[in-house]
TIRO-484442 format. One record per residue (C-alpha): residue number from 1; chain; z, x, y. Coordinates in Angstrom, 3 decimals, always signed. Layout:
   resi   chain          z          x          y
    NUM       A          Z          X          Y
...
***
This chain:
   resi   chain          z          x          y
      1       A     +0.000     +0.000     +0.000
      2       A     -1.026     +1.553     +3.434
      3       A     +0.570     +1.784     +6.732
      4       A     -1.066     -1.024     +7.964
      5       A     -0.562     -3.805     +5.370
      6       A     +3.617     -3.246     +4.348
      7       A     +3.830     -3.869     +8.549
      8       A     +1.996     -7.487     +7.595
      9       A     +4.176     -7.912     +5.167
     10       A     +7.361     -7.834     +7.348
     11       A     +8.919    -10.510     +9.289
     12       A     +9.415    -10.185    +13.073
     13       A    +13.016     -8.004    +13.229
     14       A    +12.027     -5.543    +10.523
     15       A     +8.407     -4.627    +11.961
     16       A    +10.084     -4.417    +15.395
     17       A    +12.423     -1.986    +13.602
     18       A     +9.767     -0.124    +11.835
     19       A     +7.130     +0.255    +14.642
     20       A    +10.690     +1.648    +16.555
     21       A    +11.234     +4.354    +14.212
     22       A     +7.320     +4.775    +13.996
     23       A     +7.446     +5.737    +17.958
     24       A    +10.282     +7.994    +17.125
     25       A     +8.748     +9.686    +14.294
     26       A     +4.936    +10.327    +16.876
     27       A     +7.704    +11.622    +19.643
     28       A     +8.767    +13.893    +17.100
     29       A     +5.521    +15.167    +15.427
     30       A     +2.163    +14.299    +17.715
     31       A     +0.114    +14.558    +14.423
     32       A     +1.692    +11.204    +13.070
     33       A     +0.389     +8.041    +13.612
     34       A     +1.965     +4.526    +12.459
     35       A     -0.585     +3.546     +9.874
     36       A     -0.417     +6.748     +8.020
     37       A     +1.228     +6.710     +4.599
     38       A     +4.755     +7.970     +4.460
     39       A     +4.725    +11.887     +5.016
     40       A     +8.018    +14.096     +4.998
     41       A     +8.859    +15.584     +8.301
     42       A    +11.358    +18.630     +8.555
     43       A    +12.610    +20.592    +11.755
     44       A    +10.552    +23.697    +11.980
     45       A    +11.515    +27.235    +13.575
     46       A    +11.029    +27.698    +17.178
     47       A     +8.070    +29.520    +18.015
     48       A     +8.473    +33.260    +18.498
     49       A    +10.636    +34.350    +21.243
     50       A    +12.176    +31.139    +22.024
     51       A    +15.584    +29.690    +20.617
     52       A    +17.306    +26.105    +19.830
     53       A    +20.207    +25.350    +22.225
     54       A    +22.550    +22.805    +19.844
     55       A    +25.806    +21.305    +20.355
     56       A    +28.957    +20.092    +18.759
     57       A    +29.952    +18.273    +21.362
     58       A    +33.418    +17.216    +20.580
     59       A    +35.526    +14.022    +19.642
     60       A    +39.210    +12.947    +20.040
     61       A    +40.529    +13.579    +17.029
     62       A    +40.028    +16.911    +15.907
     63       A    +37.926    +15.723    +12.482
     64       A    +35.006    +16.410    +13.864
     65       A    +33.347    +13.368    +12.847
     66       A    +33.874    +11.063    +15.442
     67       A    +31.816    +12.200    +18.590
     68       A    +30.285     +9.829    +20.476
     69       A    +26.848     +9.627    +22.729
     70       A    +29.058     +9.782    +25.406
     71       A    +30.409    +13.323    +24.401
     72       A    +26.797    +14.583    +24.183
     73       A    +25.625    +13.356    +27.673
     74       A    +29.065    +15.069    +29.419
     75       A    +28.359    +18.207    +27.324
     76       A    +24.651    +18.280    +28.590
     77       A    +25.298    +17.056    +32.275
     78       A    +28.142    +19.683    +32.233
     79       A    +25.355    +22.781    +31.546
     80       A    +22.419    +21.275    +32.838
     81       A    +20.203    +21.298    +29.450
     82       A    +19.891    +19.261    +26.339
     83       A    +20.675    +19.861    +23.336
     84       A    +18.103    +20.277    +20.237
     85       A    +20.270    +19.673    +17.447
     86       A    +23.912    +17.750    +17.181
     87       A    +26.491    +19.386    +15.046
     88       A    +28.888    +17.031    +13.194
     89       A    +31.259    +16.018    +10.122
     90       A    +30.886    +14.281     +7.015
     91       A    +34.102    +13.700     +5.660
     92       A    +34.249    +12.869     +2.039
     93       A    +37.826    +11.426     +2.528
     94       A    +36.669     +9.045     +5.050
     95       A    +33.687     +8.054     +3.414
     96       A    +31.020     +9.270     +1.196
     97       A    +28.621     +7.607     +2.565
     98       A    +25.148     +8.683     +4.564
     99       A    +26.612     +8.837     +8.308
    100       A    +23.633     +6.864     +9.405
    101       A    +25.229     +5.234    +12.291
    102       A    +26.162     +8.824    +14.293
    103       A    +22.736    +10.073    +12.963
    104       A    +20.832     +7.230    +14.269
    105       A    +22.130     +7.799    +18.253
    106       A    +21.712    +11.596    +17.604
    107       A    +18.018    +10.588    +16.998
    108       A    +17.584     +8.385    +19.524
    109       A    +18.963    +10.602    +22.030
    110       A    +16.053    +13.249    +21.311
    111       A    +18.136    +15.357    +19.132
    112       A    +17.782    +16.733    +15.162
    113       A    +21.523    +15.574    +13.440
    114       A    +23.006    +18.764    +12.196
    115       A    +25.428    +17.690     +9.443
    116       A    +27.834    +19.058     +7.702
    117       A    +29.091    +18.233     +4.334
    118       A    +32.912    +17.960     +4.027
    119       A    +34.011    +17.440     +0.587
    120       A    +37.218    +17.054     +1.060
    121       A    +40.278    +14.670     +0.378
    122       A    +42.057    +15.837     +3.754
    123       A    +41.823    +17.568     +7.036
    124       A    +43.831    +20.206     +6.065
    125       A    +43.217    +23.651     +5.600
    126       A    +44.442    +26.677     +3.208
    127       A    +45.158    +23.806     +0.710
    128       A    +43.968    +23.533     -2.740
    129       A    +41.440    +20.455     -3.348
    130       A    +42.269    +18.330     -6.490
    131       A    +39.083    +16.098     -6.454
    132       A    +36.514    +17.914     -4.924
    133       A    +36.267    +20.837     -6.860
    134       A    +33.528    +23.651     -7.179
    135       A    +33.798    +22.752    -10.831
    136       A    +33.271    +19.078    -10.588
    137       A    +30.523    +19.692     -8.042
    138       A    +28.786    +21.395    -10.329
    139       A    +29.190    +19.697    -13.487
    140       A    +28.059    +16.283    -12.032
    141       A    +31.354    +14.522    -11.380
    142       A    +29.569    +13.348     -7.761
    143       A    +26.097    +12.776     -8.466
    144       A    +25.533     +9.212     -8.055
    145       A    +27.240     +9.665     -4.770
    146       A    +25.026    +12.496     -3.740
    147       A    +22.072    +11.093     -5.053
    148       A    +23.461     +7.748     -3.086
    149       A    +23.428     +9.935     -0.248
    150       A    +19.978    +11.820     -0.479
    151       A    +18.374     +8.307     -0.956
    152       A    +19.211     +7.349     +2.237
    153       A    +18.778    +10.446     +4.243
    154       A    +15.154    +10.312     +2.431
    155       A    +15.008     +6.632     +4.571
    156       A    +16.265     +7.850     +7.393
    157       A    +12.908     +9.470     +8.046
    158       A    +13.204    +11.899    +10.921
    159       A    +14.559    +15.582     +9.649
    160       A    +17.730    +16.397     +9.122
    161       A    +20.210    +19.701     +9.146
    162       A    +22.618    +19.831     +6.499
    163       A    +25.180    +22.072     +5.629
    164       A    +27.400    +22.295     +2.764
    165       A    +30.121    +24.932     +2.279
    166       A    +30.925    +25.681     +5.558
    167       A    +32.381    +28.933     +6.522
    168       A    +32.567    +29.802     +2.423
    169       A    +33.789    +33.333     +2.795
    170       A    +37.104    +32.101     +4.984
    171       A    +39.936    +31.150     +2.728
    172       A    +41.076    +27.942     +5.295
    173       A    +38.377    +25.999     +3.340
    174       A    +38.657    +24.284     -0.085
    175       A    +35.313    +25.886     -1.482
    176       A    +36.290    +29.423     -0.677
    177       A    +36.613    +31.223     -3.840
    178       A    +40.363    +32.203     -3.754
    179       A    +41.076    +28.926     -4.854
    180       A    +37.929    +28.883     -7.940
    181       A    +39.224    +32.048     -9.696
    182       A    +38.916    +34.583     -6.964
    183       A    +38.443    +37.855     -8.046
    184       A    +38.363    +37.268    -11.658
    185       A    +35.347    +37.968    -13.793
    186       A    +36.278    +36.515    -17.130
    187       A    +36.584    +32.691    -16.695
    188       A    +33.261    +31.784    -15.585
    189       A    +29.710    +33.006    -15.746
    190       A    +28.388    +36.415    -15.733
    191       A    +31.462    +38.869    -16.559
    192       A    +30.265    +41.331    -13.977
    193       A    +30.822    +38.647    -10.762
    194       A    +33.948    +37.431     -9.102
    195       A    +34.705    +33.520    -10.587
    196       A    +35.636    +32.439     -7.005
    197       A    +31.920    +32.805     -5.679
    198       A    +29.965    +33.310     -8.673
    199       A    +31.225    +28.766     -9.227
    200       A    +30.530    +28.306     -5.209
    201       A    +26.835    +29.279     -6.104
    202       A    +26.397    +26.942     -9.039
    203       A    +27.896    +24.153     -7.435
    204       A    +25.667    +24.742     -3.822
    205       A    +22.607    +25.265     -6.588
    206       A    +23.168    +21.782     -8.188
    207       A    +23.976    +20.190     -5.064
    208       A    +20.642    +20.912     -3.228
    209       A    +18.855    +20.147     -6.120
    210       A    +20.268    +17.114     -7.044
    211       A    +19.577    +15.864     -3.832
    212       A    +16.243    +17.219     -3.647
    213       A    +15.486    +15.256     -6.703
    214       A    +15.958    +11.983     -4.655
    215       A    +13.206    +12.741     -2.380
    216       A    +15.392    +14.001     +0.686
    217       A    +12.077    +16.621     +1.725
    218       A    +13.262    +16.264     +5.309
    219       A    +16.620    +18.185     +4.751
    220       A    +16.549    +21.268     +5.837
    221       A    +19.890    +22.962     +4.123
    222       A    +22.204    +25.630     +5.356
    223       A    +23.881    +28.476     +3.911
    224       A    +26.691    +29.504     +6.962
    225       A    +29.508    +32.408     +6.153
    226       A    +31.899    +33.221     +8.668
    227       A    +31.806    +36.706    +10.279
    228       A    +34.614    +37.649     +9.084
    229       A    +35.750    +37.463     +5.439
    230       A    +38.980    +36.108     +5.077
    231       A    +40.509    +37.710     +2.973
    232       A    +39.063    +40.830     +3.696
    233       A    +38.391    +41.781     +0.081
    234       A    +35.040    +43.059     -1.804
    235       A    +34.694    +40.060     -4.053
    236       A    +35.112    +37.964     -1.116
    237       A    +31.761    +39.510     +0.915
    238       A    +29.963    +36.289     +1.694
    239       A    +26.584    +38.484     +0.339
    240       A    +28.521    +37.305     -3.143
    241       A    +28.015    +33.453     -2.277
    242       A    +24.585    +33.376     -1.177
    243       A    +22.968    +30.593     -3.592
    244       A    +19.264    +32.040     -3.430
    245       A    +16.498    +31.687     -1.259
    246       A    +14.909    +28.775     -3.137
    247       A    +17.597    +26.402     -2.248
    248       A    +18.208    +27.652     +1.192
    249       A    +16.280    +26.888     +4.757
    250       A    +18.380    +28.108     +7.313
    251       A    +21.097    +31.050     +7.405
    252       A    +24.012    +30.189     +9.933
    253       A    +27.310    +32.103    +11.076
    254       A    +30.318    +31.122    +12.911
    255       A    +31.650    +33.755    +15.693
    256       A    +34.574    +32.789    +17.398
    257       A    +36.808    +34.796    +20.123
    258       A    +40.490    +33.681    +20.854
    259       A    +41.111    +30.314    +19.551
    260       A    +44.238    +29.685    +21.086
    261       A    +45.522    +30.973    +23.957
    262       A    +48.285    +32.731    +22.084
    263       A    +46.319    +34.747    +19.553
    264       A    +46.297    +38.616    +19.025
    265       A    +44.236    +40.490    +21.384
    266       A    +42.539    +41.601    +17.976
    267       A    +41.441    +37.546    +17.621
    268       A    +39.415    +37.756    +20.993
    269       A    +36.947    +40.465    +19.778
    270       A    +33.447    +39.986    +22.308
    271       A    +30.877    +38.117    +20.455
    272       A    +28.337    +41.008    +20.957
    273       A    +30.475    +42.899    +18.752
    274       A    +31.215    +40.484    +16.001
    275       A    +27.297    +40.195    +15.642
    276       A    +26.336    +43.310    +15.274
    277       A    +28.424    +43.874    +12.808
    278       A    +27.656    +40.813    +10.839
    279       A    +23.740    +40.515    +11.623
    280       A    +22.287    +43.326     +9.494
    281       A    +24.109    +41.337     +6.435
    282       A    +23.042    +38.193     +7.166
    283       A    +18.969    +39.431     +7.743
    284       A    +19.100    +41.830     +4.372
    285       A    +20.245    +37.837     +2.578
    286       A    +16.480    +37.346     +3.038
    287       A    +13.330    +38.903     +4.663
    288       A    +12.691    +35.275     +6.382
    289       A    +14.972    +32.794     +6.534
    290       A    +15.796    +32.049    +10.253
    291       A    +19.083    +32.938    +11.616
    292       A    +21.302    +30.774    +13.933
    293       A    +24.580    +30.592    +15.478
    294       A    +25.583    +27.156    +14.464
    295       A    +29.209    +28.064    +15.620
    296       A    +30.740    +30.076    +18.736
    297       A    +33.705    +29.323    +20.931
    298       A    +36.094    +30.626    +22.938
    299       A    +39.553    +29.358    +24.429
    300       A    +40.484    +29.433    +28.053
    301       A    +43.944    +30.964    +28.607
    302       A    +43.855    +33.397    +26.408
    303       A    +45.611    +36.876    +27.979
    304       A    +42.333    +39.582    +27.302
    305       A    +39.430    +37.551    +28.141
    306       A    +38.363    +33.945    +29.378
    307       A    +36.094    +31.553    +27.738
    308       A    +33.822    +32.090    +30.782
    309       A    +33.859    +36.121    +30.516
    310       A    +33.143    +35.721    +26.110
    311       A    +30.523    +33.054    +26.630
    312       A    +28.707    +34.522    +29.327
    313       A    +28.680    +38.258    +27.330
    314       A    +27.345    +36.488    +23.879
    315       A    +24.886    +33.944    +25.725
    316       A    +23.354    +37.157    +27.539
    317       A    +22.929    +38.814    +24.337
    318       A    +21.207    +35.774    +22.671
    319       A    +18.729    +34.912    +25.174
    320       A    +17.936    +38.542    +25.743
    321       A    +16.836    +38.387    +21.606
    322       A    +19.315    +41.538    +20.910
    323       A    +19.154    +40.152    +17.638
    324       A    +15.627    +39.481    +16.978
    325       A    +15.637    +36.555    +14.140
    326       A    +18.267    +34.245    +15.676
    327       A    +16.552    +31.043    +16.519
    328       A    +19.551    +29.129    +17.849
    329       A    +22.861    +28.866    +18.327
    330       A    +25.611    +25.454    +19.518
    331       A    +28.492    +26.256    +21.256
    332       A    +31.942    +24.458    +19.885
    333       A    +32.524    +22.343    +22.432
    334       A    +36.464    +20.979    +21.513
    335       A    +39.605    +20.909    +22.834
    336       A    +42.778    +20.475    +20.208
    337       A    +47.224    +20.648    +20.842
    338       A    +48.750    +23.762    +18.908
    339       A    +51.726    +22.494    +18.762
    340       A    +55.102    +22.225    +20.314
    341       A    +56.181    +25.308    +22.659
    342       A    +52.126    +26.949    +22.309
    343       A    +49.908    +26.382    +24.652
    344       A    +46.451    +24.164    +23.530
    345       A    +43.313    +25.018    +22.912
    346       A    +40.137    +23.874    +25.068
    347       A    +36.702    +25.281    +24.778
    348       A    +35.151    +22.069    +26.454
    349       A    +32.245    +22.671    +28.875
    350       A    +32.825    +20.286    +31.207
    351       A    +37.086    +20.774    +31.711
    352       A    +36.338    +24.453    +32.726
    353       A    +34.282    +24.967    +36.029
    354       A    +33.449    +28.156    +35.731
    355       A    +32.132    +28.098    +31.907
    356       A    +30.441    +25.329    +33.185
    357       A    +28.337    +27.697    +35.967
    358       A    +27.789    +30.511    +33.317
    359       A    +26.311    +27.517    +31.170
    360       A    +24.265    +26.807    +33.926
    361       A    +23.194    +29.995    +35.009
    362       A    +22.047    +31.700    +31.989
    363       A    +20.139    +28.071    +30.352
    364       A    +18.696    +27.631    +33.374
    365       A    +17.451    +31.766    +33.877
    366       A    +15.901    +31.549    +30.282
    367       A    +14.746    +27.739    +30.501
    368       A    +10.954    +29.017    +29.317
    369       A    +12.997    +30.569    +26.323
    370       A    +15.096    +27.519    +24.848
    371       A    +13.889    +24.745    +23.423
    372       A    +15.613    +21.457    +24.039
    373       A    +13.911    +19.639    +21.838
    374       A    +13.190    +20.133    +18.022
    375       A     +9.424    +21.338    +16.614
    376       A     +9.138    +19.307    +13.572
    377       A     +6.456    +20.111    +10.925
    378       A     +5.161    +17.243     +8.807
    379       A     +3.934    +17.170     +5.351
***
C-alpha cells in the first residue's frame, strides 16, 4: 500500500496527524516527500568542521526525566542558540515505557531526543540493582519490554539518540562492573577478561540487537564512559566495556569540573585537560565513529575556578576543533541541594549572568561552525 492510498484510508483526526508528522519528517530530511513509502531516517554527523550544540536542559527534581519545553526555551534564550539534540532520562522505575510524550515536544521544537536508558529500580547511586541486572539483561529477562519499546520508537518516525549504560566505567551506576564480578575472570566468559565488563558487553550486545530486530533503524545508539574510571583500576579501563563497532553509532564522554561547591580542588580539573587525556582512548575505540561530549558541567561557587572561567576554557577548545573528531557536545544544565550545612550545586545557564555571556559570546563567534539543527540521512 503506497503513501497515497493508507492517507485515503484514514478518517479526518488521524490523516491530520499523519500529514503533521509527514511535514515534520520533509523539515527534517528535504529528500522526503509524503507519498513516499515508509523510509528509516537517522541523525547523521555534522559536516566536516562544524559541531552539534545539545542540551540537557534541566528539571525540578533531580531524575532527570522530567524537563519540560519550558526548560529548553530558558536554556536557549539564556545563550542565544538552539539546541540540536535534547538530552534526557528514561527511568525504568518510573516506567518502562517509550517516553513518547517528552520525545514528541523535543521533536516539535526542532530538536533530535537524546535518550538515555535508565534501568534502574531507584535514583540512587553506588547501590547494587536487584532487578535490573547485567545478567538478566542479557539473558532475556526484559525483552518483551524492550522489544515493546523499539516498536514504538520504530513509530515514532523521526531519529532518535539512545544511550544505554551511561557513564559504565564509574562505579555510582548499577551497570558498572564492580557490582557484575569486577575483576574476576573465572565466573563468566572468556577466562582472560574481567567478569564485571566482559557481562556489561553481552548485555549492551543483546540489547541493541534485540531492539534492532523490531525495526528501530532510526536509533542511533551510544556507547559513553566517563573520563575518569572510577575505581581507578586496570580491569575497570572503559576500553574493557566497549561492545564493538557493529552495535555502536556514536562514542560519548562525560567531563565534569567541580560539582559542588565544596569539592577538592583535585575535582575541578579544566576540561582541556580532562580531554586530552581521555581523547586518544576514546578515537583508538574506532577509526570512525564520531565523538561527542554528551556531558560537561561545572558548579558556580566552587573555591579554584567558576563555572564561567571552566566553561569558557572547554567551549574555546571545542569550537577551535583541538580535538578533531568531536562533533558535539550539551552542556548539563541543572541545579540540585547537597544537603544540610553544604552549599548547592547550580550549573544552570540562565541563574548565572556571566556563564550566560561566555555562552553567548563563544556560540555566537563560531555561529558558521555549530549546527542548531540536526542533518538527518534517510534510507
Amino acid at each position: 500500500m503506497n503513501g497515497s492510498a493508507s492517507l485515503l484510508g484514514m478518517n479526518g483526526w488521524q490523516r491530520g496527524a499523519a500529514l503533521v508528522l509527514c511535514a515534520l519528517l520533509v523539515s527534517l530530511s528535504p529528500k522526503a516527500h509524503c507519498g513516499d513509502p515508509p523510509a528509516t531516517s537517522r541523525i547523521a554527523p555534522p559536516p566536516k568542521g562544524q559541531l552539534y550544540h545539545g542540551v540537557y536542559p534541566g528539571g525540578k527534581t533531580g531524575e532527570e526525566d522530567d524537563l519540560t519545553l519550558q526548560d529548553l526555551v530558558t536554556y536557549e534564550t539564556a545563550v542565544g542558540a538552539k539546541a540540536a539534540w535534547v538530552y534526557f532520562s528514561n527511568n525504568w522505575y518510573r516506567s518502562r515505557k517509550f517516553p513518547k510524550a517528552t520525545a514528541e515536544w523535543i521533536r516539535q521544537s526542532g530538536a533530535v531526543p537524546f535518550i538515555r536508558l535508565m534501568l534502574r529500580t531507584s535514583a540512587a547511586e553506588d547501590t547494587e540493582e536487584k532487578t535490573f541486572t547485567l545478567d538478566a539483561i542479557r539473558t532475556g529477562a526484559f525483552d518483551d519490554d524492550l522489544k515493546a519499546w523499539a516498536r514504538a520508537a520504530s513509530a515514532f518516525g523521526t531519529p532518535l539518540i539512545v544511550e544505554w549504560g551511561t557513564e559504565c566505567n564509574g562505579k555510582w551506576f548499577p551497570w558498572n562492573g564492580r557490582w557484575h564480578g569486577g575483576k574476576e575472570k573465572r565466573g563468566f566468559g572468556d577466562p582472560e577478561k574481567a567478569d564485571g565488563p566482559e557481562r556489561f558487553v553481552a548485555a549492551f550486545r543483546h540489547m541493541v540487537i534485540t531492539m534492532r530486530g523490531e525495526g528501530a533503524g532510526n536509533i542511533s545508539w551510544v556507547f559513553h564512559p566517563n573520563a575518569q574510571d572510577v575505581p581507578e583500576d586496570e580491569w575497570n579501563r572503559f576500553e574493557h566495556y566497549w561492545p564493538g563497532a557493529d552495535v555502536v553509532d556514536w562514542i560519548a564522554v562525560s567531563v565534569y569540573g567541580a560539582k559542588t561547591p565544596d569539592d577538592e580542588d583535585r575535582e575541578a580539573t579544566p576540561f582541556r585537560k580532562q580531554m586530552d587525556r581521555v581523547y586518544p582512548r576514546l578515537a583508538r575505540l574506532d577509526p570512525d565513529k564520531p565523538i561527542i561530549v554528551a556531558e560537561l558541567g561545572a558548579t558556580a561557587g566552587h573555591r579554584k575556578i567558576s563555572a564561567e572561567d571552566w566553561a569558557d576554557s572547554a567551549l574555546k577548545s571545542i569550537l577551535d576543533h583541538r580535538w578533531p573528531r568531536v562533533a558535539g557536545f550539551s552542556w548539563w544544565n541543572e541545579r540540585w541541594e547537597n544537603g544540610k550545612d553544604r552549599k548547592d550545586t547550580t550549573m544552570r545557564v540562565q541563574d548565572l549572568p556571566e556563564l550566560a555571556r561566555v555562552f553567548k559570546d563563544r556560540l555566537r563567534d563560531k555561529r558558521d561552525l555549530i549546527l542548531q539543527r540536526p542533518v538527518v540521512k534517510t534510507e
